[in-house]
C-alpha positions in Angstrom: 79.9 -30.0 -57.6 83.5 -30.0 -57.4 85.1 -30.2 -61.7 88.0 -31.9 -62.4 89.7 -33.0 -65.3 92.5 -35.0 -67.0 95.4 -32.5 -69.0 98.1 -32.5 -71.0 101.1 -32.5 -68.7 104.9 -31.2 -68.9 106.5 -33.2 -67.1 110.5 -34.5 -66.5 112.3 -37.7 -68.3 112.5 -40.3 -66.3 116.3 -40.3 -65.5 116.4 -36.9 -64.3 112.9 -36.8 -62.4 115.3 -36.9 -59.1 117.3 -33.8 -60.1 114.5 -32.1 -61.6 111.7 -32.4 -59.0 112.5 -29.2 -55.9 110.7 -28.5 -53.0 108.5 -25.5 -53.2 110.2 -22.6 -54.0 108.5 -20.0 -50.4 110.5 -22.5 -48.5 113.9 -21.3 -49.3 115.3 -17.4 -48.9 117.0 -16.1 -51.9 120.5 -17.5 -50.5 119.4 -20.7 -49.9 117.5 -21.0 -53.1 121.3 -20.4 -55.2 123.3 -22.5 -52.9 120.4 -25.2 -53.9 120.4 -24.6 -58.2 124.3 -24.6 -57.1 124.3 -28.4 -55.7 121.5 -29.4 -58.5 122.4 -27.1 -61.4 118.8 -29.0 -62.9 116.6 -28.3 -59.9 113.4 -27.1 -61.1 114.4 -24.3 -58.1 116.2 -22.2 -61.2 112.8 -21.5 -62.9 110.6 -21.1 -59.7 113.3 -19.1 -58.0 115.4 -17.9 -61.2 116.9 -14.9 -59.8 119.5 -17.9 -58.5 120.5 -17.4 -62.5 121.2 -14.1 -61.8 123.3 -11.6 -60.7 122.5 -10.4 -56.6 122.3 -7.2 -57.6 119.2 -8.0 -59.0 115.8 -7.8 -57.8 113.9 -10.3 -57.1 110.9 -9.2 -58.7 112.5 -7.3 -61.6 111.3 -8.6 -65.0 114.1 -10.4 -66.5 113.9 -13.0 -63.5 110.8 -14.3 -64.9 111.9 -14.0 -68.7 114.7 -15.8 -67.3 112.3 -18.3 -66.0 110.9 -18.8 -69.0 114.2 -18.6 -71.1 114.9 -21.7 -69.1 111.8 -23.9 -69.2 111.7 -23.5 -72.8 115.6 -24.8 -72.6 114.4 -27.9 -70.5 111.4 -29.1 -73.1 113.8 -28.3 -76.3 117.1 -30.2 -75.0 115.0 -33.6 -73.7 114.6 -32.7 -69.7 110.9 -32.2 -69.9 108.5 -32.8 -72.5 104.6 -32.9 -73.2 103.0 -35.9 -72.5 101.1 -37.0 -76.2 97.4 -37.7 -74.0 94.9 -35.8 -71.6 95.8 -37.7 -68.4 94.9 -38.2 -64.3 98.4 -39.0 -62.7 98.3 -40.8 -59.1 101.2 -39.4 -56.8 102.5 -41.0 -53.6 104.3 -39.6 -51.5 106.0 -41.5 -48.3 107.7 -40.1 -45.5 108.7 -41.9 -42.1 107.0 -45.2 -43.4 104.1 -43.3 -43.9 102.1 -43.0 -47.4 99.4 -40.4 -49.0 98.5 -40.6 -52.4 96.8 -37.9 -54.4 95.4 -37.3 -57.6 97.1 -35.0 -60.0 94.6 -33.1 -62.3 93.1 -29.9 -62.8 90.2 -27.8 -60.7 88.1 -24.7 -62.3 88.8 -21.3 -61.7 85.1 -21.4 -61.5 85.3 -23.4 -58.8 87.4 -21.1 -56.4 85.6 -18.3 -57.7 81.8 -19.3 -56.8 83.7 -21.2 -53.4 83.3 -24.6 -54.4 86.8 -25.1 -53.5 87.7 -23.4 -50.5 90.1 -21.4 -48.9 91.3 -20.8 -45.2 93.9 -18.2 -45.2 94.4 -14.5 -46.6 96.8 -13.8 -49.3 99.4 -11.1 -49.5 99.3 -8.8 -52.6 102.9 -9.1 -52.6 103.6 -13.1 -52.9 100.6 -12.8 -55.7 102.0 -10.2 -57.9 104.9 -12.5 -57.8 103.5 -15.9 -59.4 101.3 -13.9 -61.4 104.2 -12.7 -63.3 105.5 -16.2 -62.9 102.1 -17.8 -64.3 101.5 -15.2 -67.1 105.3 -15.3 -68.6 106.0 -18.8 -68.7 102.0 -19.8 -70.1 102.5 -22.3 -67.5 101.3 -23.2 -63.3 104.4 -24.6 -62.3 104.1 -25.3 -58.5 100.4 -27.8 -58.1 98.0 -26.1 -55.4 97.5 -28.9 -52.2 94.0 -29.0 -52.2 92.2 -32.3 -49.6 88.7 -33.7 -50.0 86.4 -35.9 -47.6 87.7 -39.2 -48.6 85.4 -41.5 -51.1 85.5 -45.4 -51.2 84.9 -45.3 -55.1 88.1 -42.7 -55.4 90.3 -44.9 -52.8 89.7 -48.0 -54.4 90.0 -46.8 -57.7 93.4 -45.5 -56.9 94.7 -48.6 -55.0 93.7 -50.5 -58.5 95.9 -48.2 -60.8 99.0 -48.2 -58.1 99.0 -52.4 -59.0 100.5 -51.0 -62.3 103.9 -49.8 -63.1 105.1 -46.4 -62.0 106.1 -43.4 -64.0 108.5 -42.5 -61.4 109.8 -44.2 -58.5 112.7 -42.1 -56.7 113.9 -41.4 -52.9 114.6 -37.4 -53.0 117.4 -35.8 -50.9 115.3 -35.4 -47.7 114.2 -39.3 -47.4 110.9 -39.1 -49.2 110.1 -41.5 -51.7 107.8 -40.1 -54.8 106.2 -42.6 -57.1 103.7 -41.4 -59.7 101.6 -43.4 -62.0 99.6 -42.2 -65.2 95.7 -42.7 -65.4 95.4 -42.9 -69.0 92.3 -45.5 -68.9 89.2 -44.0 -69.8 87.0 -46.0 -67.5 89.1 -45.0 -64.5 89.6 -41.4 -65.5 85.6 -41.6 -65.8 84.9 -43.1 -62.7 87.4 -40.3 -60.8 85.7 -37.6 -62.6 82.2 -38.4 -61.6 83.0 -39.1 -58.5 84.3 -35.3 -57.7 81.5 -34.3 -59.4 79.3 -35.5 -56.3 81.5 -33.8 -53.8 80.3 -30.1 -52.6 83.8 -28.6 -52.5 87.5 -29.5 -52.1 89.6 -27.3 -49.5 93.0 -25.7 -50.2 95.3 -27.5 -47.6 98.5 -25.4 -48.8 98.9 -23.1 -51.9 97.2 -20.3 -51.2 99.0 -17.8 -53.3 99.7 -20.4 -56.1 95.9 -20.4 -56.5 95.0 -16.8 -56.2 97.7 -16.1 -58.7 96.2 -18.5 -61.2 93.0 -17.3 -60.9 93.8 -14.3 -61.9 95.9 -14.8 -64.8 93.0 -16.8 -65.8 90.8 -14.1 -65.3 93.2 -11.8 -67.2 93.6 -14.3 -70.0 89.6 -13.9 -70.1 89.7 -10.2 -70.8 92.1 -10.3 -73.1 90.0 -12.6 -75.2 86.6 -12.2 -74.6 85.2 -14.9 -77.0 87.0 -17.4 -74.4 84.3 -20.8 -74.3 85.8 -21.6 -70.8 87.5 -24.6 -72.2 90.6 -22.8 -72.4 93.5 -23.9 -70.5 94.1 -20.7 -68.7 90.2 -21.5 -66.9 91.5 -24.8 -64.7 94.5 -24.7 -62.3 96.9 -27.5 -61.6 96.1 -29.3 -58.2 97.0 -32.9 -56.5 94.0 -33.7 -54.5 94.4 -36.4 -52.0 91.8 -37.6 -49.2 91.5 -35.7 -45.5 92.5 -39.1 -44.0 95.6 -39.9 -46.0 96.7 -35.9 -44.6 99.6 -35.5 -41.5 99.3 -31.7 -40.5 102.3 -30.7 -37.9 102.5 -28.2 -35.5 103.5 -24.9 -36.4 105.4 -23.3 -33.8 106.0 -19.6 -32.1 108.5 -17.9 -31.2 108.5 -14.3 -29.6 111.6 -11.9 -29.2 110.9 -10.4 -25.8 109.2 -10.5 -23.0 107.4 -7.2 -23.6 108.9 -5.3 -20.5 108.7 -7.9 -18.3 110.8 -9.6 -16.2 110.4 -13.5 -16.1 108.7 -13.8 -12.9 106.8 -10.9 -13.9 105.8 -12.8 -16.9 105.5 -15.7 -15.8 102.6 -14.7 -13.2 100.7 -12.7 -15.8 100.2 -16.4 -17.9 99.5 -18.2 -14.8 96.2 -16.0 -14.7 94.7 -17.8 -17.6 96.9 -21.1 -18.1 97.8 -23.8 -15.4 101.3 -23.8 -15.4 103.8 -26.9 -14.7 107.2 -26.6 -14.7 109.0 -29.6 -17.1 112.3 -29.1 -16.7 114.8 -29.3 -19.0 113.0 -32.0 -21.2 111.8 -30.7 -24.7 107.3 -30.4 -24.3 105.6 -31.6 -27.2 101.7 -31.1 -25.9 100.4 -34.3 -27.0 96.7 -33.6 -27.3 94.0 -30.0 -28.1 94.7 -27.7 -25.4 98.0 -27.9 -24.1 100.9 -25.8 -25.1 105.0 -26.3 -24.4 106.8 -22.9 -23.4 110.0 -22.6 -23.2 111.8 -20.1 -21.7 115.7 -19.4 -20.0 116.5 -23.3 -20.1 113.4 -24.9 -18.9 110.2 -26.3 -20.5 106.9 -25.6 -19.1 103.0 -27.2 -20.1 100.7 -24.4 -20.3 96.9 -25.6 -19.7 94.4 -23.0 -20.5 91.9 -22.4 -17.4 88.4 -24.0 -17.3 87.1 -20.2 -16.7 88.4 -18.3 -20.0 85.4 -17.5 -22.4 86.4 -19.4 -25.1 83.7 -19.5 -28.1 82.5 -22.5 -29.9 83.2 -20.6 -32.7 85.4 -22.7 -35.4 88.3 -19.7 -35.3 88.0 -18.9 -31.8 88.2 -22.3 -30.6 92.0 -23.3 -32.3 95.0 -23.5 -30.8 96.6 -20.7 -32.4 93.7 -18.8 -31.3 93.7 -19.0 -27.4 97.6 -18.6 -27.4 97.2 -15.6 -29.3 93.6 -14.3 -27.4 94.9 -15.5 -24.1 98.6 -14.8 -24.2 100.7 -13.3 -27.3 98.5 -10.3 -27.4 97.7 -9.2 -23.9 100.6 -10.7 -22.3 103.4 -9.8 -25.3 101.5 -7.3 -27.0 101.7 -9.3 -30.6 98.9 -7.5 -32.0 99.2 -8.7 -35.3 101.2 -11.8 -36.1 100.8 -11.4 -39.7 103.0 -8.1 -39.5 105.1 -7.9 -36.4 108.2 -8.6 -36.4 108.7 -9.8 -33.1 107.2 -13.0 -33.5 108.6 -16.0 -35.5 106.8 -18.9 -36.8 109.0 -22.6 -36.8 107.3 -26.0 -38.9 106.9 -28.4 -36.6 109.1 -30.6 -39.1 112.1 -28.5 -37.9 111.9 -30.2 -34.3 111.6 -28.6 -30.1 115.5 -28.4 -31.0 115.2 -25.7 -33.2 112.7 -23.7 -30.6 115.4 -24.1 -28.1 118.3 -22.5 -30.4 116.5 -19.7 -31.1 115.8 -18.5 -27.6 119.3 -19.5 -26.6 120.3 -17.0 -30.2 117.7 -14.1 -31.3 114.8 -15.0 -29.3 113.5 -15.2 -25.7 110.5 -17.5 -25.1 109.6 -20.2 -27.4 105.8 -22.5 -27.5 105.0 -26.0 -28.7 101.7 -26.1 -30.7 99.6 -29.7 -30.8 98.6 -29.2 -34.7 95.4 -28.2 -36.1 93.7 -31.5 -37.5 92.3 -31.5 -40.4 88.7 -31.3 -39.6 89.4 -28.1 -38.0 90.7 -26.8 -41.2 87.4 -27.7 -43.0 85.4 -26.6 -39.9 86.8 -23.0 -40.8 86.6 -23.3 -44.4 83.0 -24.4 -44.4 82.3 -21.3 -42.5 83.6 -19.2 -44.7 85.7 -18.1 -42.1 89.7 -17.7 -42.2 92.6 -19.1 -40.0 95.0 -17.0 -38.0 98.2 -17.1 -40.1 100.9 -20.0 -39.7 97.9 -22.5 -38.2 98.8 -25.8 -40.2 102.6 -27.2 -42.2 101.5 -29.9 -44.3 104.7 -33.2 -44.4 105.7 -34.1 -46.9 105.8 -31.3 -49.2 104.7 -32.0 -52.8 107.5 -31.2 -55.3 107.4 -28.5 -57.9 108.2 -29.8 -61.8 106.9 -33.1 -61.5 103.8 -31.3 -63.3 103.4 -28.5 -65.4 100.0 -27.1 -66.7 100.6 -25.2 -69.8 98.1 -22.3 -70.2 
């Protein structure tokens, strides 16, 4: 049984939604993160990333970043930017990119719920990137950035949804990268019932992106619970902010490789060591984008390549095994370029598909020397893994479009 339920949300006015609402804040390096609060000076980027408020000199991680964070959001509720919305609500957000639409709901999940593995996961965490929001989470009282969590779609839920998005909008705005974000609020009892019941009959909800944003709320939650043990688990600090939206409303790109060197070899050199377990065709010049499960583009000193993987590797049925990003990296980056361990060498570099082949093809013509296309993990893959309790190699799925951070805020 997957709980949900409605909240009292901080959210932006409506005529600054569009300067308030950033994309997440691990998608910007600290330099690009200031040059951003620089062109929006109210870019909700100042209190996810609010070292930008600060001098260089200091660290990211030192304390007074996130009392600065907090020194800030306390600024935007007392001076009119943001304020608490007066009921416990549902909020329906759409999100459109490329003519494309996805809608999700906007409510929070039980801590409960991750913890016993109702909803569940599909990557590992770094202690690192946690200790970071926890300090976020904790100092502000607040879950600032919503955790991307999908479900199996329901015909109640969809139709429920479509009925409310008859009404007027919240928000309506185009942000600065062509994506058009709409929200309504669910404020009808009957609806927010008939949402709520209907998660109820669900066996678990999947994080699709926000791995780190959940861990760390978790475990402020569970640290709020020490702290006061005569919690009744209807405390705010028990339920984490989420947008939940339907596996078949979901576009999951590519996410591509890059390596730095050949790994000794010279190009023919490598090049015969792949052809032992891939089919190889040369492309030419033209940029590869493998359009189906088994094909890969290369790219390497000005030409483009389709890699096929050969009908006699040993690959297992096995939900992990069987990806993508497994058999390049079982078949290939490991024996071939000796990436042991993506997650920590520094050798390899990992490109969103949203970026485009164009920016696989400047980095081995800059810092890097062979390049691969990925067809993207689907979505049914990702709950294939999950459901096995199993966990993805890192950099398998970039969700488009991105939801934006301070639409929402869940006040602990």
């Amino acid at each position: 049984m997957a709980f949900i339920r409605p909240f009292k949300c901080i959210r932006p006015a409506e005529d600054v939604v569009s300067r308030i609402a950033a994309l997440p804040y691990d998608v910007y390096n600290r330099a690009e993160a200031k040059n951003e609060t620089i062109r929006e000076p109210l870019s909700f980027l100042t209190i996810d990333r609010a070292e930008t408020q600060l001098g260089d000199e200091v660290d990211t991680y030192d304390d007074i970043v996130y009392d600065k964070a907090k020194e800030l959001l306390d600024e935007m509720i007392n001076n009119g930017n943001m304020f608490l919305d007066e009921d416990e609500c549902y909020y329906i957000y759409e999100l459109t990119m490329d003519g494309r639409a996805q809608s999700g709901l906007v409510a929070c999940s039980s801590i409960d719920d991750y913890l016993d593995g109702t909803i569940k996961k599909h990557e590992k965490t770094r202690e690192e990137k946690e200790q970071d929001r926890i300090k976020h989470v904790d100092t502000l009282n607040a879950q600032t950035g919503p955790i991307f969590l999908a479900y199996r779609g329901q015909k109640v839920i969809d139709e429920t949804v479509a009925e409310i998005q008859k009404g007027q909008p919240i928000y309506d705005f185009l942000s600065t990268d062509d994506v058009r974000h709409k929200v309504w609020k669910v404020d009808n009892i009957e609806q927010i019932n008939i949402i709520s019941d209907a998660f109820e009959k669900m066996d678990n909800t999947y994080i699709a992106d926000g791995h780190h944003r959940t861990a760390s709320a978790v475990n402020v939650g569970l640290k709020r619970r020490r702290e006061n043990p005569g919690y009744t688990g209807d405390e705010e600090f028990n339920f984490l902010l989420s947008v939940l939206f339907p596996h078949d409303q979901l576009m999951i790109m590519p996410y591509n490789r890059t390596v730095k060197d050949l790994n000794g070899l010279t190009e023919n050199e490598f090049l015969d060591n792949v052809r032992e377990n891939f089919d190889v065709e040369v492309i030419g010049k033209k940029p590869y984008q493998p359009t189906k499960k088994n094909e890969y583009g290369m790219y390497l000193d000005k030409d483009w390549y389709r890699l096929v993987p050969k009908k006699h590797l040993a690959i297992e049925k096995d939900p992990v095994s069987s990806l993508d990003v497994s058999i390049l990296q079982d078949y290939l980056l490991q024996p071939i370029l000796g990436i042991e361990d993506p997650r920590t060498d520094n050798r390899i570099d990992f490109i969103g598909g949203i970026r485009g082949l164009g920016e696989l093809e400047r980095r081995v013509e800059t810092d890097m020397k062979v390049a691969f296309s990925m067809y993207s993990t689907s979505i049914e893959e990702l709950f294939d893994v999950a459901d096995a309790d199993k966990l993805m190699p890192p950099k398998s799925t970039w969700f488009e479009p991105k939801l934006r951070s301070g639409l929402f805020i869940h006040g602990i």
